[in-house]
Every structure is written in C-alpha cells, then in structure tokens.
KOLFIGU-246008 format. One record per atom (N, C-alpha, C): x, y, z; residue in one letter. Coordinates in steps of 0.001 Angstrom, whole numbers, plus 524288, in hexadecimal, padded with zeros to 5 digits. Example, Ala and Ser with C-alpha at 12.3 -4.5 7.8 and 13.67 -1.06 7.14 Angstrom:
% KOLFIGU-246008
833867E9C681E78a/8300C7EE6C81E78a/833907F31C81E78a/832327F73681BA8s/835667FBDC81BE4s/832648001E81EBEs/
//
This chain:
% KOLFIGU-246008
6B39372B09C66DCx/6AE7D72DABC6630x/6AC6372F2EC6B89x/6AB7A733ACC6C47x/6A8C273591C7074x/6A282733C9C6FAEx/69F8E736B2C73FEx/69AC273596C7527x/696D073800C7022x/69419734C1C6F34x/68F5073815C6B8Bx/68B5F738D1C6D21x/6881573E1EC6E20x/68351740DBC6FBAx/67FDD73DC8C6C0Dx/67ABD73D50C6ED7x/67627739DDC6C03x/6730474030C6C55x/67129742BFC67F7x/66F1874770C68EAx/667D674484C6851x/665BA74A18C68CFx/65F5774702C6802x/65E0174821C63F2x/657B0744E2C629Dx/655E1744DEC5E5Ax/653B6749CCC5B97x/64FBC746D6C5875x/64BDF74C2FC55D9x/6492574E55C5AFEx/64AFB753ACC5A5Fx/6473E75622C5F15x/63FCF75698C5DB5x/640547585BC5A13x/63A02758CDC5758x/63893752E3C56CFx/63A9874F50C54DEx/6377774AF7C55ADx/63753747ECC5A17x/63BAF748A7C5E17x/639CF74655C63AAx/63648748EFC65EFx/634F874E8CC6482x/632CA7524CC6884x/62C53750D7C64F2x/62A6974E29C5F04x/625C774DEBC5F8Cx/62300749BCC61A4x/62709745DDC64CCx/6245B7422FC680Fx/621DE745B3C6C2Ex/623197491CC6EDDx/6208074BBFC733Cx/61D4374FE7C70F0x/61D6B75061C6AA2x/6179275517C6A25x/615B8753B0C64E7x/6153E74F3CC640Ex/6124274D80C6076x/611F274FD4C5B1Ex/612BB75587C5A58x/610627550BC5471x/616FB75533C527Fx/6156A7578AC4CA1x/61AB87568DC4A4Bx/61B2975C0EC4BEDx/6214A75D09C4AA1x/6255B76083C4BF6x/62664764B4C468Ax/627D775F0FC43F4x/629A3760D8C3E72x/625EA76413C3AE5x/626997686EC38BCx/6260D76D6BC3713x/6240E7721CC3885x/624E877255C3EF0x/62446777CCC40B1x/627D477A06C4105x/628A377F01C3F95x/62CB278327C3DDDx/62FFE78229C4276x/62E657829EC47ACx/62FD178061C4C42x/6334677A93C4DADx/63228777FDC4B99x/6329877491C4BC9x/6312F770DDC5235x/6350C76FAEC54E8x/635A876CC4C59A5x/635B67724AC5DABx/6372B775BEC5B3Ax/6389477A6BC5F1Dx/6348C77DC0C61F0x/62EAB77BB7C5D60x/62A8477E2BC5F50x/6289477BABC6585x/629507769FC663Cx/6295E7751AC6AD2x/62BB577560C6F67x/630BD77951C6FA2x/6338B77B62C741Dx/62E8677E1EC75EDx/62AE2782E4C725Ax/628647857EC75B2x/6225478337C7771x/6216E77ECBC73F3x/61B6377BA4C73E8x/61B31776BBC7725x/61FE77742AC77CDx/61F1777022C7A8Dx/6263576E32C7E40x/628AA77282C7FE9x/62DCF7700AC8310x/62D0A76BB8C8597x/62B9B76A82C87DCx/629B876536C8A14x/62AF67604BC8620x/629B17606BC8118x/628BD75CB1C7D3Dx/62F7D75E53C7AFDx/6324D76265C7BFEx/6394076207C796Fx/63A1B76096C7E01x/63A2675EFAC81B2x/63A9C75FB6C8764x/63B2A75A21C88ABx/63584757D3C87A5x/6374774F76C85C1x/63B5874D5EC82E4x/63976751F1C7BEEx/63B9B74EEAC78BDx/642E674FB1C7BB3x/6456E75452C7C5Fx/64A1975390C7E51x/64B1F74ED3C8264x/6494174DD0C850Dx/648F274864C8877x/647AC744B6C8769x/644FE74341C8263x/643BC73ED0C7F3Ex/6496473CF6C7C37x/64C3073FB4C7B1Ax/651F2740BAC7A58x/654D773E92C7C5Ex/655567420BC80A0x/658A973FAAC84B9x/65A8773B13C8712x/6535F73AA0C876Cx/6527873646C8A95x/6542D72FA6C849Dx/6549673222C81D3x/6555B72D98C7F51x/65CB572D1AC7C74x/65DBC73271C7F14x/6643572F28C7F83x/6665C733EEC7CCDx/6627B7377EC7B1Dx/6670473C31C7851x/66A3A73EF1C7DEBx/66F277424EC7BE0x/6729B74340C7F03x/6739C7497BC7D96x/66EA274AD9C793Fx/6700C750F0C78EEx/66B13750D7C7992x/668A5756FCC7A44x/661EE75857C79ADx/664DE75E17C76EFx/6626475D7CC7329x/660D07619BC6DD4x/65B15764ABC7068x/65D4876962C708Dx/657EF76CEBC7158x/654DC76D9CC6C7Bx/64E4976F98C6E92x/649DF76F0CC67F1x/64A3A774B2C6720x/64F5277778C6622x/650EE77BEAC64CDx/6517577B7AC5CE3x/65110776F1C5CE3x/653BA776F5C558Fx/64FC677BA8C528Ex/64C1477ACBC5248x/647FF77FACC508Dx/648297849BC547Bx/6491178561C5838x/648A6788C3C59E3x/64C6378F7CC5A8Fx/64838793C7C56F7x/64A2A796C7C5647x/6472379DEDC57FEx/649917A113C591Dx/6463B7A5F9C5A33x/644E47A811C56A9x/645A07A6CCC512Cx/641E17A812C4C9Fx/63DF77A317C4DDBx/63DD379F3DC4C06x/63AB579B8BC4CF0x/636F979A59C50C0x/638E079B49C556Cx/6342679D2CC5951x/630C87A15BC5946x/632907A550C5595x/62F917A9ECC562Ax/62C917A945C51D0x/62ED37A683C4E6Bx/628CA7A756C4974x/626167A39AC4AC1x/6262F79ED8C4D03x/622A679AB0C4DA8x/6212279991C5322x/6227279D54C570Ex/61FDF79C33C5E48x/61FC47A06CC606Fx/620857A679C5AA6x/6206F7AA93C5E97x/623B67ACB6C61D4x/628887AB5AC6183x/62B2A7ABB6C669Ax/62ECF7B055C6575x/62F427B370C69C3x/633407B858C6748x/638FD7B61FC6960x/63DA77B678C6849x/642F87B751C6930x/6437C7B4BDC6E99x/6424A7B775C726Dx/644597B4C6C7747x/640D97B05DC77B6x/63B707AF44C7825x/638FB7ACAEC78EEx/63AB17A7ECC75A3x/63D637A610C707Dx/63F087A40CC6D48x/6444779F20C6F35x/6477B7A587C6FCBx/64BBB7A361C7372x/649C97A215C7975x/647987A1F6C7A1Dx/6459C7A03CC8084x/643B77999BC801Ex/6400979995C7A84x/63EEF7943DC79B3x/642E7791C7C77E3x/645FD791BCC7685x/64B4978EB7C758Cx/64EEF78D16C7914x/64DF679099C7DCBx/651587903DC81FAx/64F5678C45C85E1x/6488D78BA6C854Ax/6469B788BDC8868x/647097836BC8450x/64658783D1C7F8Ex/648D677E70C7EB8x/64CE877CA0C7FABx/650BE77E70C80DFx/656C777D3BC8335x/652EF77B94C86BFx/652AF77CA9C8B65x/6523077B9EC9122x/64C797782AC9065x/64A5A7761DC8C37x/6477A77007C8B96x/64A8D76BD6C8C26x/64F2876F60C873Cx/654467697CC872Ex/655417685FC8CF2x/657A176C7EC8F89x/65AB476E18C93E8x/657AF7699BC984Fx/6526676AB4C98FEx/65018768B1C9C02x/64D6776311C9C82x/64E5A75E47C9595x/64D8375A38C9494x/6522475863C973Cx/6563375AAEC9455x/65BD47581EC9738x/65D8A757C0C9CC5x/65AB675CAFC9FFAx/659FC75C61CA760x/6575175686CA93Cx/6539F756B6CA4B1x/64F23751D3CA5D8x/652A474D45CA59Ex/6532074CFCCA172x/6569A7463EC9CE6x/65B4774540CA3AFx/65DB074A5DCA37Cx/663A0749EECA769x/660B774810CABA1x/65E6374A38CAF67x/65B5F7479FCB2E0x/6572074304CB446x/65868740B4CAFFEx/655FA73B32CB0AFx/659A4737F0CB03Fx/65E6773839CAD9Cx/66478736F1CAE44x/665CA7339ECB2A6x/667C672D26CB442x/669DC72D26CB8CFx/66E3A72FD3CBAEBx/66F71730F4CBDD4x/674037345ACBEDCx/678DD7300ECC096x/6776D72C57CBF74x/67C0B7265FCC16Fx/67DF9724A5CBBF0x/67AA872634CB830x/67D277250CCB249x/67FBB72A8ECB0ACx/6833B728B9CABD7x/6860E72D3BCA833x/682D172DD2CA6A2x/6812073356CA44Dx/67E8773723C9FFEx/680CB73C3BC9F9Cx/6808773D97C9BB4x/6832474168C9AE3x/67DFB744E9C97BBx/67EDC74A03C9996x/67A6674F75C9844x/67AA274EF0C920Dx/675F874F66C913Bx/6741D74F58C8976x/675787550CC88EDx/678E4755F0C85ACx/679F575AB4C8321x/6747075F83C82A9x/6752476294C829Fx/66FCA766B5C810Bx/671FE76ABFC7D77x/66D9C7683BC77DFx/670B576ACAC7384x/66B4E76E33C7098x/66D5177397C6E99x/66A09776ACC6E17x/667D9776C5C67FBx/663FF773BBC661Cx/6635A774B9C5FDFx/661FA77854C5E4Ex/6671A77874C5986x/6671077EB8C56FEx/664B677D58C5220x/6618777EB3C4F44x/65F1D77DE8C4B00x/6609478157C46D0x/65EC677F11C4199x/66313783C6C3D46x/65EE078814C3D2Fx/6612578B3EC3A2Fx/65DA279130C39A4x/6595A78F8FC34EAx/65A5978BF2C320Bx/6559F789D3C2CDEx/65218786F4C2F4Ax/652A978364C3424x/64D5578267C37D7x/6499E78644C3A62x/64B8A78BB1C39A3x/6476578D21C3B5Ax/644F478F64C38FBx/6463079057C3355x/6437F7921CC2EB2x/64002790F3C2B82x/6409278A06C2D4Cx/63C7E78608C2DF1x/63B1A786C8C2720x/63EFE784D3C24BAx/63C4A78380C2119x/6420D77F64C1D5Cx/6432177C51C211Cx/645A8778B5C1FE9x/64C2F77871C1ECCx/64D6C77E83C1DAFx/6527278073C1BBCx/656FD77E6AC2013x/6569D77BFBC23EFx/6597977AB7C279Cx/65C3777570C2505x/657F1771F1C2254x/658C776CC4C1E73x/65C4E76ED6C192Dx/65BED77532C177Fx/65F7B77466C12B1x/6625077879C13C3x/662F477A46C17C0x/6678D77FA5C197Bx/666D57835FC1487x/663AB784C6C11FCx/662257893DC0CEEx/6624378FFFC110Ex/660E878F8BC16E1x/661C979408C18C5x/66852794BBC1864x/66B16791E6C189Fx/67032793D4C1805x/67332797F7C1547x/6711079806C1206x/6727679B4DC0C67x/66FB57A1A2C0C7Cx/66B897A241C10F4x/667557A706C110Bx/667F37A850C1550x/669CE7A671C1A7Dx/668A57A7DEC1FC3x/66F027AA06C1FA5x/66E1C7AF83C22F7x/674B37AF21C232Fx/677777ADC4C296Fx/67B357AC2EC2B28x/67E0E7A9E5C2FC3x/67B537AE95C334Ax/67B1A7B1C0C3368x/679227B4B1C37CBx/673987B3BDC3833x/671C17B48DC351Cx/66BEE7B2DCC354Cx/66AF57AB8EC3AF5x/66F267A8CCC3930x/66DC57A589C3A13x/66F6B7A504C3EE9x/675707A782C4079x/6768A7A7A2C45D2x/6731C7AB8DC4978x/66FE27AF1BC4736x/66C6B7B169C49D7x/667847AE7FC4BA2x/666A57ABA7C48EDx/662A57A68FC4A26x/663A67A383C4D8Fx/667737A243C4D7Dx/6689F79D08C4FFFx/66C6B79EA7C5679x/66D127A4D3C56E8x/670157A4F5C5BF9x/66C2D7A5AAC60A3x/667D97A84EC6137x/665E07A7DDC65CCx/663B57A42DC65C8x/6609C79F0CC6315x/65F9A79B52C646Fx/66592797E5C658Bx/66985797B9C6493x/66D9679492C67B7x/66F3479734C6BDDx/66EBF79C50C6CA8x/6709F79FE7C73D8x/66ABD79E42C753Cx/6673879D8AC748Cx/6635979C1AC78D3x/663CB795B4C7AB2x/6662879223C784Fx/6677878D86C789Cx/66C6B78CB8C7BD8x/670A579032C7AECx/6740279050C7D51x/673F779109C82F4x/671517960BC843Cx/66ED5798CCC882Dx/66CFE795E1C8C9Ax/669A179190C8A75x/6657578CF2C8DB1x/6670D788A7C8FDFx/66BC87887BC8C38x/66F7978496C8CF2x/66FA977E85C8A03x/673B777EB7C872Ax/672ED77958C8424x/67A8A7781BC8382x/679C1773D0C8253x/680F3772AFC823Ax/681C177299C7CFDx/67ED777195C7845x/680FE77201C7286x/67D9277506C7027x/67D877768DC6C75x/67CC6778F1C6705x/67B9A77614C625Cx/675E477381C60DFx/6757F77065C5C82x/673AE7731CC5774x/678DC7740AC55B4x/67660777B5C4F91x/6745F773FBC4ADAx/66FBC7756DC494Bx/66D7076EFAC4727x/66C2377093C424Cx/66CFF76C65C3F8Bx/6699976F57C37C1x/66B9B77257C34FBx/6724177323C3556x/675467766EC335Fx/67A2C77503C3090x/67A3D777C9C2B89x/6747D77C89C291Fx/6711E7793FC26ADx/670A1774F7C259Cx/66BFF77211C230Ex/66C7076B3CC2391x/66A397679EC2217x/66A4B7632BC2334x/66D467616EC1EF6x/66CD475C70C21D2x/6730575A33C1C43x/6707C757D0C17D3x/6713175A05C150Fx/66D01757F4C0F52x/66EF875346C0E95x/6750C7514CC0CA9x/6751574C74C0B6Fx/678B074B49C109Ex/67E3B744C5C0DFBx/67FF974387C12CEx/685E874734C1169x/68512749C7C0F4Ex/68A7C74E92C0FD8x/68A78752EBC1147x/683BA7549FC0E28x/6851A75C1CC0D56x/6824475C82C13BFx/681C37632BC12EFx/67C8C7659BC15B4x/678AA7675CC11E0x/67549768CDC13B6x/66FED769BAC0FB7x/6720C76DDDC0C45x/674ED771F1C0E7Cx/67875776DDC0AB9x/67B7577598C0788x/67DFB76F9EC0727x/6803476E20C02FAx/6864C76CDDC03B9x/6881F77034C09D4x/68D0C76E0DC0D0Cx/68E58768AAC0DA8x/6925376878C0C3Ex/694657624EC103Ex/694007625CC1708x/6916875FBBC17B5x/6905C75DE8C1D4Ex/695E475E2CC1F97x/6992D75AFBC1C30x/69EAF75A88C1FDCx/6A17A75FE7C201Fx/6A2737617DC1CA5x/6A36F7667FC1D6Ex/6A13476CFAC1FFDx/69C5976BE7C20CAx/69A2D76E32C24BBx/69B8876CBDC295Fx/69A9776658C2AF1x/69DFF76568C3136x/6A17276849C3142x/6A6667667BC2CDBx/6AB7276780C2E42x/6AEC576C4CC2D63x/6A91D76FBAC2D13x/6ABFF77681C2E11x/6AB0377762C33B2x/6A52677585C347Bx/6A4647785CC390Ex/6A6F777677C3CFEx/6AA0977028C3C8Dx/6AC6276F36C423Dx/6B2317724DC40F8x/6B2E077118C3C83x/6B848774DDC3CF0x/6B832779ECC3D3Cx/6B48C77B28C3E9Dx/6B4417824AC3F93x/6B40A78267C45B6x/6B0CA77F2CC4793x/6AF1777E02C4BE9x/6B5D877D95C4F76x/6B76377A49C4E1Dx/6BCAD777D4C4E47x/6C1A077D9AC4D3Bx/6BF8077F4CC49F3x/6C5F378420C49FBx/6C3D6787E9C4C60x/6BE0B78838C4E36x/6BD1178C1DC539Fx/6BE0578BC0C599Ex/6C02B784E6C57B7x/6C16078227C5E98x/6BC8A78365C618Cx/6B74B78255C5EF2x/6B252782A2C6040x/6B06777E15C613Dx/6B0D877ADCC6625x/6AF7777802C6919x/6A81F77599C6791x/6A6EC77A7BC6827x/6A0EE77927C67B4x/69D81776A7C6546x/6A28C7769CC600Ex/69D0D772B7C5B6Ax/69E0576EBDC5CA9x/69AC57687EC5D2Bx/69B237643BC5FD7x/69B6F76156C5C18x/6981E76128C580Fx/6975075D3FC526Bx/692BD75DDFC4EA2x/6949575D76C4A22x/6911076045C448Ex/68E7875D0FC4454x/68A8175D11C4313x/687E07567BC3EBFx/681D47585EC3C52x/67E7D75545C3C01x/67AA9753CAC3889x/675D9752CBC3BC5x/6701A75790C3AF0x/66AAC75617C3EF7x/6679375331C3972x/662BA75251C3BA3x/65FD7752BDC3808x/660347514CC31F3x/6634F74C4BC307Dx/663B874BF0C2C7Cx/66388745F5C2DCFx/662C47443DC2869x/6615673C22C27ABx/665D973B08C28F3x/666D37387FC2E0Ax/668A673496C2F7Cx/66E62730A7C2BD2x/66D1672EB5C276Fx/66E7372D71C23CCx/673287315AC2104x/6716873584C21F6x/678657390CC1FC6x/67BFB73B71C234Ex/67A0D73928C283Ex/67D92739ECC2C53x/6829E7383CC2BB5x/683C272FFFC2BADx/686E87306DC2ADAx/68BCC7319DC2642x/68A62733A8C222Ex/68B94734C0C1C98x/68E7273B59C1DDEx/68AFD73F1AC21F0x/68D0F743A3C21EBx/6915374357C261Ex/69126740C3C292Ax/6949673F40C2E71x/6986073C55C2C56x/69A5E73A68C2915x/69CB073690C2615x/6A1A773B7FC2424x/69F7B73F53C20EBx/6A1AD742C8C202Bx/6A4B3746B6C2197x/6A3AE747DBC2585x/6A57074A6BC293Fx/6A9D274767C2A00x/6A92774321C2DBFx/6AD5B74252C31CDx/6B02473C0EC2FB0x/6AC63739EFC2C0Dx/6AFD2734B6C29BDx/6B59E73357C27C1x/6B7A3738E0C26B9x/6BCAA7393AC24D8x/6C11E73B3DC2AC1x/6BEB173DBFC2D5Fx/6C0CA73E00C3304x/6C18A73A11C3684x/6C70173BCBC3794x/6C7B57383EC3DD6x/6C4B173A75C3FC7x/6C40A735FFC443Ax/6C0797366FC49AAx/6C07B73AF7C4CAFx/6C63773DAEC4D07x/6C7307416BC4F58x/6C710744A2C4E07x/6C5DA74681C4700x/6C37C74AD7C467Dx/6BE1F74B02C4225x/6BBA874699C462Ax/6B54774675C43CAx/6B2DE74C10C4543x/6AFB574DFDC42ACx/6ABF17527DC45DFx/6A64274FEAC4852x/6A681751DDC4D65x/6A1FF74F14C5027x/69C9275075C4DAAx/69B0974C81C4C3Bx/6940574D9DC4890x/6908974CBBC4BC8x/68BBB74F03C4B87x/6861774ED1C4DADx/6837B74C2AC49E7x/67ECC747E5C4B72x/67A9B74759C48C5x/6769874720C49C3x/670887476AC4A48x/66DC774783C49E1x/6690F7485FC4643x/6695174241C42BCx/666FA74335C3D49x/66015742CCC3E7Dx/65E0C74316C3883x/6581874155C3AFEx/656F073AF0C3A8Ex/6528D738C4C3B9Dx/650C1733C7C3AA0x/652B872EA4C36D7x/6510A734A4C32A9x/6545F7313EC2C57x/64C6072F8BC2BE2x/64A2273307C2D8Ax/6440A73348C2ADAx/644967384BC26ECx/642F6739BAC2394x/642727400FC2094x/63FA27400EC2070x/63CF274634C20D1x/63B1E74A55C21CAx/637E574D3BC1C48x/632B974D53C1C15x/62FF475014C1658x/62C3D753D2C19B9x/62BDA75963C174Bx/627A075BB3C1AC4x/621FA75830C1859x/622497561BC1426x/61E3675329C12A3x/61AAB74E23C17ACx/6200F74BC6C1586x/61E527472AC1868x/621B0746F7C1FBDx/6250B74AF6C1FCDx/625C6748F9C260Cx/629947479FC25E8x/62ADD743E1C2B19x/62F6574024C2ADFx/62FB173B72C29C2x/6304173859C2620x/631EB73550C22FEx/635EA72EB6C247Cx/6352472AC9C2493x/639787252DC22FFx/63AF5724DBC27C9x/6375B72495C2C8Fx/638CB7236FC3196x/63C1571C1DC30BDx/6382E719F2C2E12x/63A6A71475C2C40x/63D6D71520C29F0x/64107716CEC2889x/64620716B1C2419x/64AF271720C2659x/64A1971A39C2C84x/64F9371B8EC2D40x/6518A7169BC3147x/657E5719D1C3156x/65B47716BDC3382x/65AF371759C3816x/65B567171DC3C55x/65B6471934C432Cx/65E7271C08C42A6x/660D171F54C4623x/6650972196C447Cx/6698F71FECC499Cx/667EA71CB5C4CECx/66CB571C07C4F84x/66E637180FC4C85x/66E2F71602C4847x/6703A71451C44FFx/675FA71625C41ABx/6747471C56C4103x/678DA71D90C3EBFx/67C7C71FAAC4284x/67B6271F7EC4836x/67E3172157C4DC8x/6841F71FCDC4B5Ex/685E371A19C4C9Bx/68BE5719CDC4CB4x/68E0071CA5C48EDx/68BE671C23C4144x/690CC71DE9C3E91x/68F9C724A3C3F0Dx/68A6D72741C4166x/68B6772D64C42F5x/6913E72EFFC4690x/690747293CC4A8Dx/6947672956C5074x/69ADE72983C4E40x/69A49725CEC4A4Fx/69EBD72522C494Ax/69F7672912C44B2x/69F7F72B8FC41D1x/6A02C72F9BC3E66x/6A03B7366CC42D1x/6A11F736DCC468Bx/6A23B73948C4A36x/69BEA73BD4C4C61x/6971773AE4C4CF7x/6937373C21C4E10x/694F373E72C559Ex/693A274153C57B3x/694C574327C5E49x/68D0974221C5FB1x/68A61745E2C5D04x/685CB7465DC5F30x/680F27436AC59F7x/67D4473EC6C5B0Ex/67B0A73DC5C58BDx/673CD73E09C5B39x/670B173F45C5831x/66B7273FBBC585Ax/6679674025C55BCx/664F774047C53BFx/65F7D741C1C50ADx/65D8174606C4F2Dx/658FD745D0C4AF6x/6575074AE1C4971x/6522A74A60C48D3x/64FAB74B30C443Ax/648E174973C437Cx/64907745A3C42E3x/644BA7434AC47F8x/6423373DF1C454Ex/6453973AFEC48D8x/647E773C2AC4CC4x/64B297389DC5055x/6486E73AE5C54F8x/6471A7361BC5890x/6455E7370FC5C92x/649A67346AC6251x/645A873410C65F3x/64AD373428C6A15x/64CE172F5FC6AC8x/646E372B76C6832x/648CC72410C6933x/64D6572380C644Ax/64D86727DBC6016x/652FE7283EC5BC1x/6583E7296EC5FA6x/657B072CD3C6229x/65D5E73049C6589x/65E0A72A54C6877x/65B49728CAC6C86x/65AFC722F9C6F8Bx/65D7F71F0FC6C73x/65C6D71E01C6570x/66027719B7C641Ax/6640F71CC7C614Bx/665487210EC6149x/66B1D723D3C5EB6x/66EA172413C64C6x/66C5572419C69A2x/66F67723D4C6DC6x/6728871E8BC6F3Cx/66E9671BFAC6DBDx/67248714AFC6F56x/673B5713A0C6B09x/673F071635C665Ax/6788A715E2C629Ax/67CEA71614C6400x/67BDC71BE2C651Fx/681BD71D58C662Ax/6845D71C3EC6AA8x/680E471AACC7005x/681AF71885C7230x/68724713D4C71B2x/68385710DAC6E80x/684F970B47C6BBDx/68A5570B72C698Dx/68B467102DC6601x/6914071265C62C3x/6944C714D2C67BEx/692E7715A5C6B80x/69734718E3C6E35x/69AA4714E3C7266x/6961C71123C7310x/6972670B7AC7772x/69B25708EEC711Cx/699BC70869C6C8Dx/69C0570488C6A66x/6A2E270780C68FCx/6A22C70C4AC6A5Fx/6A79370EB1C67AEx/6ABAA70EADC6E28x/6A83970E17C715Dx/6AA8F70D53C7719x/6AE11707B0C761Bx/6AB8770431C745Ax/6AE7F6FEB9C7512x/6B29970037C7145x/
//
C-alpha cells in the first residue's frame, strides 16, 4: 500500500466558523464568499492544513459564470477572474501553511486540487442529489459549462482536477441516484481511462454521502479483486448528520466519527480520504492520525 492523501473537510462548514451565519441555502453557496469575504476562504484553507490535511480543495464547487452573473452581477470575464483569484486564495494559504514548515523536518507540498462542481449545483434546486438533469441537459450543453471554469483553474494553477457530485449521489449502498450500479460506473470509467493509457484519472469514489454506505459501495468494487488490480477510490463522505430544508442538519449525537471507518476504507483500496458537510477541520485532525495509525501499523 502506498501513501494515502488526508484531503480536507467541509469547506462551507469550516469556512462558517470565520463568518458566522449559515451558508446553507444561498444559490451561491460558499462561493459567494470568494467575492464578500477572501480572507475568511483564506483561514478556512489553513484551518485545514494546519490540522493535517495534505490536499487544499479550492471554494470553486459552486462556482460558475452563469452563477455569478445572475446572483453578483458579474459579466464573463469578471466571473472568470473571480475564480482565478480563488485559485490563488488556495495558492496563497498553502505559501503560508509551507512557510511555517521546519525546513529540518520531512513535509511534503499538499496537493492543490481544483473543485469542479456538477452542472445541477448550479441550478440550485437540488437535481445534483437525484441527477434528473441527466436525461434533459445534452453533453454539450454541459461541457460548455463546465470548460472555462476548469481552463481558468487550470490557467492559475492547481495540480488536480476534483470532479465532484457525479452525476448524482449514491442513493443506496450500490446504485447512483440514476439507478446505475456504482460498481459499474467505476469500472467503465477506469477501464476507459486505462485503454486510453490516460494516466490522469487518479481514483473514482464517493463525496457527500452517509458515511455508513461507504464501506458497502467500496466493498463492491474492489472486494473480489486482487490487490493489484483494486481501482484506487476517493472518499469523502458527510458527518452521517442528515440534512431537511425543514429542520437543518440533523443527529449530530448519532454518528460514528468517521476516522472510525478510516482502516476498512484503507484497506478496501481507499488512496485519498476526507470529509464533506458537517466535517470540520478538528474531523480531518482525527481522520489524519487514523491513518496515520494504519500506515505505521501496515509498516510493521
């Protein structure tokens, strides 16, 4: 087993320790604060850091040049300009985090990964949770959406590509919300990935979903595989609190920690593990000496 990336948490919920109100249900979401408060993505990325993550996720997930323009006004370049300066928030937490670094210890540079958000987040009306745009939007439509916000990311500079929420969340511990097998969605795209001798894709997995069907969908995938041809998975589930526009967020007392479920993610081939809503950075801090903990115990 190679090394596993500790990615970071919920960006919107670390980032409302530094601005107090809630986040949750502006069309905007977290993204409205690249242009209202950088300073406050600017901590929360170093609140991160500083607590042991090894990637920084830019507060790009909402952020779009339709979306900026109906809700901040913003025309086209000005759009893409704010996106670019959120890169270079990330860019510039991580100058910070690196330079407080002793330079007599190992560390190694936290990845800078660009969040790509699906095209049903910005439509903001939940369809990202049941992928129902799938069936109405057509592929051009969507790669037209989604390319100048990734060339302005590219542009600014970031080392990965986090395509997130796609095409919908995993309804149970098999399907996707469209009604696909989870495993079989992995296991086209790495084998496509794979007969393009396309280097680039790193590992499929699961944001934003309970905790609890992680290991059940990861199970699937790669439980019947040797080691050597596991496909490398991502996770970053939420809390394992749910979510009512009624009532909010929900069963903070109920859940499990989640560096709890760290080893059997590690050992079912997990590469990059982290958080989603409702995980903050003292969460990333005990998913780090988890894995910590699994990587020292697979050493002996």
């Amino acid at each position: 087993m190679s090394k596993v990336t500790v990615l970071d948490g919920g960006f919107a919920t670390q980032l409302s320790v530094h601005v107090g109100k809630s986040i949750d249900g502006d069309p905007l979401w977290s993204a409205r604060f690249n242009a209202t408060n950088p300073n406050a993505v600017f901590r929360t990325h170093l609140d991160f850091l500083e607590a042991g993550a090894e990637a920084v996720m830019t507060n790009t997930y909402q952020a779009s040049v339709e979306g900026y323009g109906e809700y901040l006004g913003l025309d086209e370049d000005a759009s893409l300009n704010l996106i670019k300066s959120t890169v270079r928030i990330a860019q510039m937490a991580r100058n910070r985090f690196l330079a407080t670094q002793a330079t007599d210890q190992p560390f190694s540079i936290p990845l800078l990964v660009a969040s790509i958000g699906p095209y049903g987040a910005h439509l903001h009306d939940a369809s990202e949770y049941s992928g129902n745009y799938s069936s109405t939007v057509s592929q051009e439509t969507i790669q037209k959406w989604h390319r100048p916000r990734i060339e302005a990311c590219l542009e600014t500079g970031v080392d990965v590509l986090g395509m997130e929420t796609i095409p919908c969340k995993c309804k149970d511990h098999l399907h996707l919300a469209n009604g696909e097998l989870f495993s079989d969605a992995v296991s086209s795209l790495w084998a496509k990935a794979r007969s393009q001798r396309n280097k680039n894709l790193l590992a499929l997995g699961v944001n934003c979903v309970h905790p609890q069907i992680v290991t059940p969908l990861f199970k699937s995938v790669n439980e019947k595989k040797l080691p050597e041809a596991r496909i490398p998975l991502i996770v970053y589930p939420n809390s394992g609190e749910v979510y009512t526009v009624e009532s909010g967020w929900q069963g903070k007392e109920d859940c499990v920690p989640l560096e709890h479920y760290v080893p059997q993610w590690i050992e079912l081939g997990a590469y990059f593990i982290g958080g989603c809503c409702r995980t903050y950075a003292r969460d990333i801090k005990r998913i780090k000496q988890s894995v910590t903990n699994v990587m020292q115990l697979n050493h002996h």
